[in-house]
Chimera marker file (.cmm) of the C-alpha trace (Angstrom):
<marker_set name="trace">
<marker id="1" x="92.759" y="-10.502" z="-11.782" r="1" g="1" b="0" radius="0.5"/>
<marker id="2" x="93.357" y="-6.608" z="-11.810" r="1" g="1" b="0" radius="0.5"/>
<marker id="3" x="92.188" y="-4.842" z="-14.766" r="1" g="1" b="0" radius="0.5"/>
<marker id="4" x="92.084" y="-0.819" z="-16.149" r="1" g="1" b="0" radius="0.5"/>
<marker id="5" x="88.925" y="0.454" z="-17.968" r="1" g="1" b="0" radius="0.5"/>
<marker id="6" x="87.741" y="3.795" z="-19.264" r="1" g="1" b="0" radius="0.5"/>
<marker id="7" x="84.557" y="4.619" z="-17.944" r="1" g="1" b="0" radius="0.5"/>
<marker id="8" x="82.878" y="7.611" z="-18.594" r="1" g="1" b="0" radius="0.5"/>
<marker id="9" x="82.724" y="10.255" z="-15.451" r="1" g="1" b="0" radius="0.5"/>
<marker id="10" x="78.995" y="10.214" z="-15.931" r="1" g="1" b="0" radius="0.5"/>
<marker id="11" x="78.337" y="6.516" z="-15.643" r="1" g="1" b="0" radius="0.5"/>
<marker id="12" x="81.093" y="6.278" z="-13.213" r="1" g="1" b="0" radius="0.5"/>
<marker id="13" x="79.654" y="8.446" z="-11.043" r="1" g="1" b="0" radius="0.5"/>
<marker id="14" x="76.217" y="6.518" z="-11.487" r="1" g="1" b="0" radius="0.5"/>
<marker id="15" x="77.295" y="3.479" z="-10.776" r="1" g="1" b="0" radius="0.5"/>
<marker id="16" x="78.803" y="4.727" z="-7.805" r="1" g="1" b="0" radius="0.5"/>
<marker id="17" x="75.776" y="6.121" z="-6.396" r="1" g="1" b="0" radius="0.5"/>
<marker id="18" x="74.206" y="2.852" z="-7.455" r="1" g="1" b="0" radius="0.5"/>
<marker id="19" x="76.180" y="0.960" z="-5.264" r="1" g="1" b="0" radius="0.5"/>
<marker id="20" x="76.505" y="2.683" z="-2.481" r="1" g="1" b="0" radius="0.5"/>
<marker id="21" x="72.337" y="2.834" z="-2.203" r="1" g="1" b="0" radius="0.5"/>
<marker id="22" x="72.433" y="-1.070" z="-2.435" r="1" g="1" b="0" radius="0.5"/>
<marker id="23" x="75.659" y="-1.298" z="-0.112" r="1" g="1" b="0" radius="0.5"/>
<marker id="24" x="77.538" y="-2.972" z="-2.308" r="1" g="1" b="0" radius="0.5"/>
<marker id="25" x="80.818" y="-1.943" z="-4.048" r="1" g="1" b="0" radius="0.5"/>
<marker id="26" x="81.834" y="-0.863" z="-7.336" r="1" g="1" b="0" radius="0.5"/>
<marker id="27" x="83.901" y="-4.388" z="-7.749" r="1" g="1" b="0" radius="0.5"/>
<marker id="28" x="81.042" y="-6.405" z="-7.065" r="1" g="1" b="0" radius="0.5"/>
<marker id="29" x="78.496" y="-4.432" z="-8.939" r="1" g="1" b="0" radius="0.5"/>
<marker id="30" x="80.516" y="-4.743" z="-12.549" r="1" g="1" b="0" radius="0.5"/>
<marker id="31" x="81.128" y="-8.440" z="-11.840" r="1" g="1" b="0" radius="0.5"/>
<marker id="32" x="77.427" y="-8.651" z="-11.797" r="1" g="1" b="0" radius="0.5"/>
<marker id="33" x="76.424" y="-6.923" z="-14.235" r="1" g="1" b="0" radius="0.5"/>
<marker id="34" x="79.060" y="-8.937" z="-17.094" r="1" g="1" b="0" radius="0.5"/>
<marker id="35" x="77.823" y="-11.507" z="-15.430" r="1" g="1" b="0" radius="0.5"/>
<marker id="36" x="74.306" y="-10.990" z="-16.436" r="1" g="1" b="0" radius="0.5"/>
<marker id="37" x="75.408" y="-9.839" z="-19.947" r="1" g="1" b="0" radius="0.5"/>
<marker id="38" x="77.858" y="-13.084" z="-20.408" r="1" g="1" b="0" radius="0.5"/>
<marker id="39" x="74.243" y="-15.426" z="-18.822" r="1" g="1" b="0" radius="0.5"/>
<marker id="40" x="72.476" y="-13.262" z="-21.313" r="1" g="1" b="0" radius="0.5"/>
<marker id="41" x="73.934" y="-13.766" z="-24.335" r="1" g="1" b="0" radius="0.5"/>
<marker id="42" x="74.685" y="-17.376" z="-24.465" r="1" g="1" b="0" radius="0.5"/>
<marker id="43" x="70.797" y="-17.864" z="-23.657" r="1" g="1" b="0" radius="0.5"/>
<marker id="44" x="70.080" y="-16.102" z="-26.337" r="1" g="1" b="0" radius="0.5"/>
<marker id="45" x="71.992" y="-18.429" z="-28.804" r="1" g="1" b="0" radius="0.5"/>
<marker id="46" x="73.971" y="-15.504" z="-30.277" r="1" g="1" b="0" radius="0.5"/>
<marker id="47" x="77.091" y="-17.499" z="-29.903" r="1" g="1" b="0" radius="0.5"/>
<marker id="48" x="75.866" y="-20.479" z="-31.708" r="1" g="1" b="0" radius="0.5"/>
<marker id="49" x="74.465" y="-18.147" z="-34.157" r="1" g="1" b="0" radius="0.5"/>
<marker id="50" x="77.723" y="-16.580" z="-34.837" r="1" g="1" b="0" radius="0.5"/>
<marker id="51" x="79.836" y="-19.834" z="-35.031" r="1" g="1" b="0" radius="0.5"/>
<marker id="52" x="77.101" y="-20.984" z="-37.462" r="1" g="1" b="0" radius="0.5"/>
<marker id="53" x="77.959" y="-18.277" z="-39.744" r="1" g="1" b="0" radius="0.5"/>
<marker id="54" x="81.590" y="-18.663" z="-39.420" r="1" g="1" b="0" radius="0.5"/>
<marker id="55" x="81.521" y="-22.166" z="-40.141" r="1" g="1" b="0" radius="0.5"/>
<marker id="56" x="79.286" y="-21.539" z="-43.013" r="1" g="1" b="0" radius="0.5"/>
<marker id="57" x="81.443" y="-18.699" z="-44.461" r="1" g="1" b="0" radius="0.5"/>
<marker id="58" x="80.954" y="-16.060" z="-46.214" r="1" g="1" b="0" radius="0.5"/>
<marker id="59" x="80.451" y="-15.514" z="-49.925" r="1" g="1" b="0" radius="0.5"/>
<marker id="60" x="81.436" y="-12.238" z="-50.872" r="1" g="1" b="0" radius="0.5"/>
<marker id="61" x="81.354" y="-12.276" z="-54.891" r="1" g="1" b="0" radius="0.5"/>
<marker id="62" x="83.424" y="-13.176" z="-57.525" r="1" g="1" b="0" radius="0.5"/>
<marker id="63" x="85.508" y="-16.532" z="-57.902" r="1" g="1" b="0" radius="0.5"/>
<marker id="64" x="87.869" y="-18.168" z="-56.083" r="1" g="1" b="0" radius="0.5"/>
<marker id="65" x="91.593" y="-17.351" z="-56.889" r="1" g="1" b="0" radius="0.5"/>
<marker id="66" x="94.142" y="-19.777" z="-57.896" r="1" g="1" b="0" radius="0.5"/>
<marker id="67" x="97.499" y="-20.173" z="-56.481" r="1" g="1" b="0" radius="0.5"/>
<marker id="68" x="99.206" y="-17.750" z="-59.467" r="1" g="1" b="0" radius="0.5"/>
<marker id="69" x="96.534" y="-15.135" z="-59.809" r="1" g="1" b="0" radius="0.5"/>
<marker id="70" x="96.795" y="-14.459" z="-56.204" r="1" g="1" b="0" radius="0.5"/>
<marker id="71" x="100.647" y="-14.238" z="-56.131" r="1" g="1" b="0" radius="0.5"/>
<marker id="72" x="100.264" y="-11.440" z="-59.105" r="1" g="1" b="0" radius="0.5"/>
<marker id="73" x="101.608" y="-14.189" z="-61.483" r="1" g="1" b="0" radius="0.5"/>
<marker id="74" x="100.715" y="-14.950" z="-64.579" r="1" g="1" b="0" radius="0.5"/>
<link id1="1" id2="2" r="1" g="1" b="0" radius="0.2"/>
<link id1="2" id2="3" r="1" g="1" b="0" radius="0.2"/>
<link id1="3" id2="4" r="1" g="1" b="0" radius="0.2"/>
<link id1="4" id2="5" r="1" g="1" b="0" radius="0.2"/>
<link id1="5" id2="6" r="1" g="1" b="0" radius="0.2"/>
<link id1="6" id2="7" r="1" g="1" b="0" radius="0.2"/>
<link id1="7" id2="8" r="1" g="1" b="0" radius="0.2"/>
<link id1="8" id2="9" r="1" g="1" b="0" radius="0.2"/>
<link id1="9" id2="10" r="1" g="1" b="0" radius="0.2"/>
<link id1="10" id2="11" r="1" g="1" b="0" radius="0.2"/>
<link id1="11" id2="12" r="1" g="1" b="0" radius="0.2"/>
<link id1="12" id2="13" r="1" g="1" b="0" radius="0.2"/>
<link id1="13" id2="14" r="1" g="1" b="0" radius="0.2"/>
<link id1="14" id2="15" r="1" g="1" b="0" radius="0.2"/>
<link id1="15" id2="16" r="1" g="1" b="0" radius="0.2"/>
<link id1="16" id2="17" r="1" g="1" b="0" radius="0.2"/>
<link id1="17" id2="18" r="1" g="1" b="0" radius="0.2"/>
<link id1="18" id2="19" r="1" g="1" b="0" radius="0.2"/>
<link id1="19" id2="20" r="1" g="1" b="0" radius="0.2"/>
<link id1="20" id2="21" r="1" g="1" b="0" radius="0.2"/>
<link id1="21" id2="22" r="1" g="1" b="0" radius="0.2"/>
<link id1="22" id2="23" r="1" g="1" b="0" radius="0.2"/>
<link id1="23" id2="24" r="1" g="1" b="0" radius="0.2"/>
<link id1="24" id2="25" r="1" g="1" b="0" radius="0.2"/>
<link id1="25" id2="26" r="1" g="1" b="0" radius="0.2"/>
<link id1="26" id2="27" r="1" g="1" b="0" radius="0.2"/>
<link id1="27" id2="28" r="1" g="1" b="0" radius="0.2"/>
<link id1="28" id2="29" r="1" g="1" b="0" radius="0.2"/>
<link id1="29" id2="30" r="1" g="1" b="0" radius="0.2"/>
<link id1="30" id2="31" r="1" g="1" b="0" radius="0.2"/>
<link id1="31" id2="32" r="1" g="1" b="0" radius="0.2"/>
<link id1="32" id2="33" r="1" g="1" b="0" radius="0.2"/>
<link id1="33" id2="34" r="1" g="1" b="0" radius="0.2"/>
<link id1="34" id2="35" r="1" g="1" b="0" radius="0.2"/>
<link id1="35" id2="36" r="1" g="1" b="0" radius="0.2"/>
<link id1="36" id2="37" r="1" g="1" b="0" radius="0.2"/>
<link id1="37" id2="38" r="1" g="1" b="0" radius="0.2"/>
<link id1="38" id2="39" r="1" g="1" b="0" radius="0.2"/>
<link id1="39" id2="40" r="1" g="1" b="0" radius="0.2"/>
<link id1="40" id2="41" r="1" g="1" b="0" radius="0.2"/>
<link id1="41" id2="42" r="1" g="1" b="0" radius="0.2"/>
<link id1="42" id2="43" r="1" g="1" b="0" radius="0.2"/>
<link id1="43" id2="44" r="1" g="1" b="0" radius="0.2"/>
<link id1="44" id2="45" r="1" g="1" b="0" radius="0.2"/>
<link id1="45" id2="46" r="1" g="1" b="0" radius="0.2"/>
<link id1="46" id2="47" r="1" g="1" b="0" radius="0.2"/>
<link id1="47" id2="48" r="1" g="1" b="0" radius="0.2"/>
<link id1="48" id2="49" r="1" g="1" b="0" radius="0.2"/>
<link id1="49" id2="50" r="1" g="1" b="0" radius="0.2"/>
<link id1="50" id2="51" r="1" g="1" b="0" radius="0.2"/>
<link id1="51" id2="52" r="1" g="1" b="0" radius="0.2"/>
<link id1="52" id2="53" r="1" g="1" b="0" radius="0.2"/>
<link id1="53" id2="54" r="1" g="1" b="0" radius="0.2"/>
<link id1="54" id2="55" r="1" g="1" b="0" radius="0.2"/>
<link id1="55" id2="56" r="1" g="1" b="0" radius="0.2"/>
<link id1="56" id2="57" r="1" g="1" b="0" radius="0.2"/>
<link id1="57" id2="58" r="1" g="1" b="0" radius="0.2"/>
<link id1="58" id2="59" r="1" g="1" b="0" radius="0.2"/>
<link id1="59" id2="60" r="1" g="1" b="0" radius="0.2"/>
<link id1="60" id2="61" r="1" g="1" b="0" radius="0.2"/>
<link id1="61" id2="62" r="1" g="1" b="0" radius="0.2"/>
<link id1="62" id2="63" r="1" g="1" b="0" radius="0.2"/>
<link id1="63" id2="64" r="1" g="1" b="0" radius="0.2"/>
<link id1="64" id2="65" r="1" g="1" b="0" radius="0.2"/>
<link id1="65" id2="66" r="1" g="1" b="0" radius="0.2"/>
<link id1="66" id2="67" r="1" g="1" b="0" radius="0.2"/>
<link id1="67" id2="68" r="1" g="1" b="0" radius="0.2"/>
<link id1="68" id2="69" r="1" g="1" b="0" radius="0.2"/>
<link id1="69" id2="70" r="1" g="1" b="0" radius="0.2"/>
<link id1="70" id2="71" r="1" g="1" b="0" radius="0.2"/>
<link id1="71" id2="72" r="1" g="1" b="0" radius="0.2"/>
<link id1="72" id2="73" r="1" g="1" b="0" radius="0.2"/>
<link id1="73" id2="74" r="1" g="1" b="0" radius="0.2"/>
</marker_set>
């Protein structure tokens, strides 16, 4: 699948030397590296973590409205 991203000319240009010095391209050089982040992250348990918390919810003060109160009614 074809894709557009903004890249700064900096790190563009970086990863361009990058790849060139390993004979690679530019294509197979960002596949690895989201690759890597992707492997990463879900060995870290950051995903679990986060469904955790969404599962848990979150309490964020104050009591729970009722079906009138939130519709401004009283």
């Amino acid at each position: 699948m074809k894709t557009t991203i903004d890249v700064p000319d900096d790190l563009l240009h970086r990863a361009k030397v990058f790849a060139a010095e390993r004979q690679t391209t530019l294509k197979d050089l960002v596949i690895a590296g989201l690759d890597q982040v992707l492997q990463s992250a879900s060995a870290s348990g950051h995903r679990e973590e986060a469904l955790a918390r969404l599962k848990r919810g979150f309490h964020l003060g104050g009591s729970a409205l009722g079906r009138q109160e939130a519709h401004g009614r009283r």
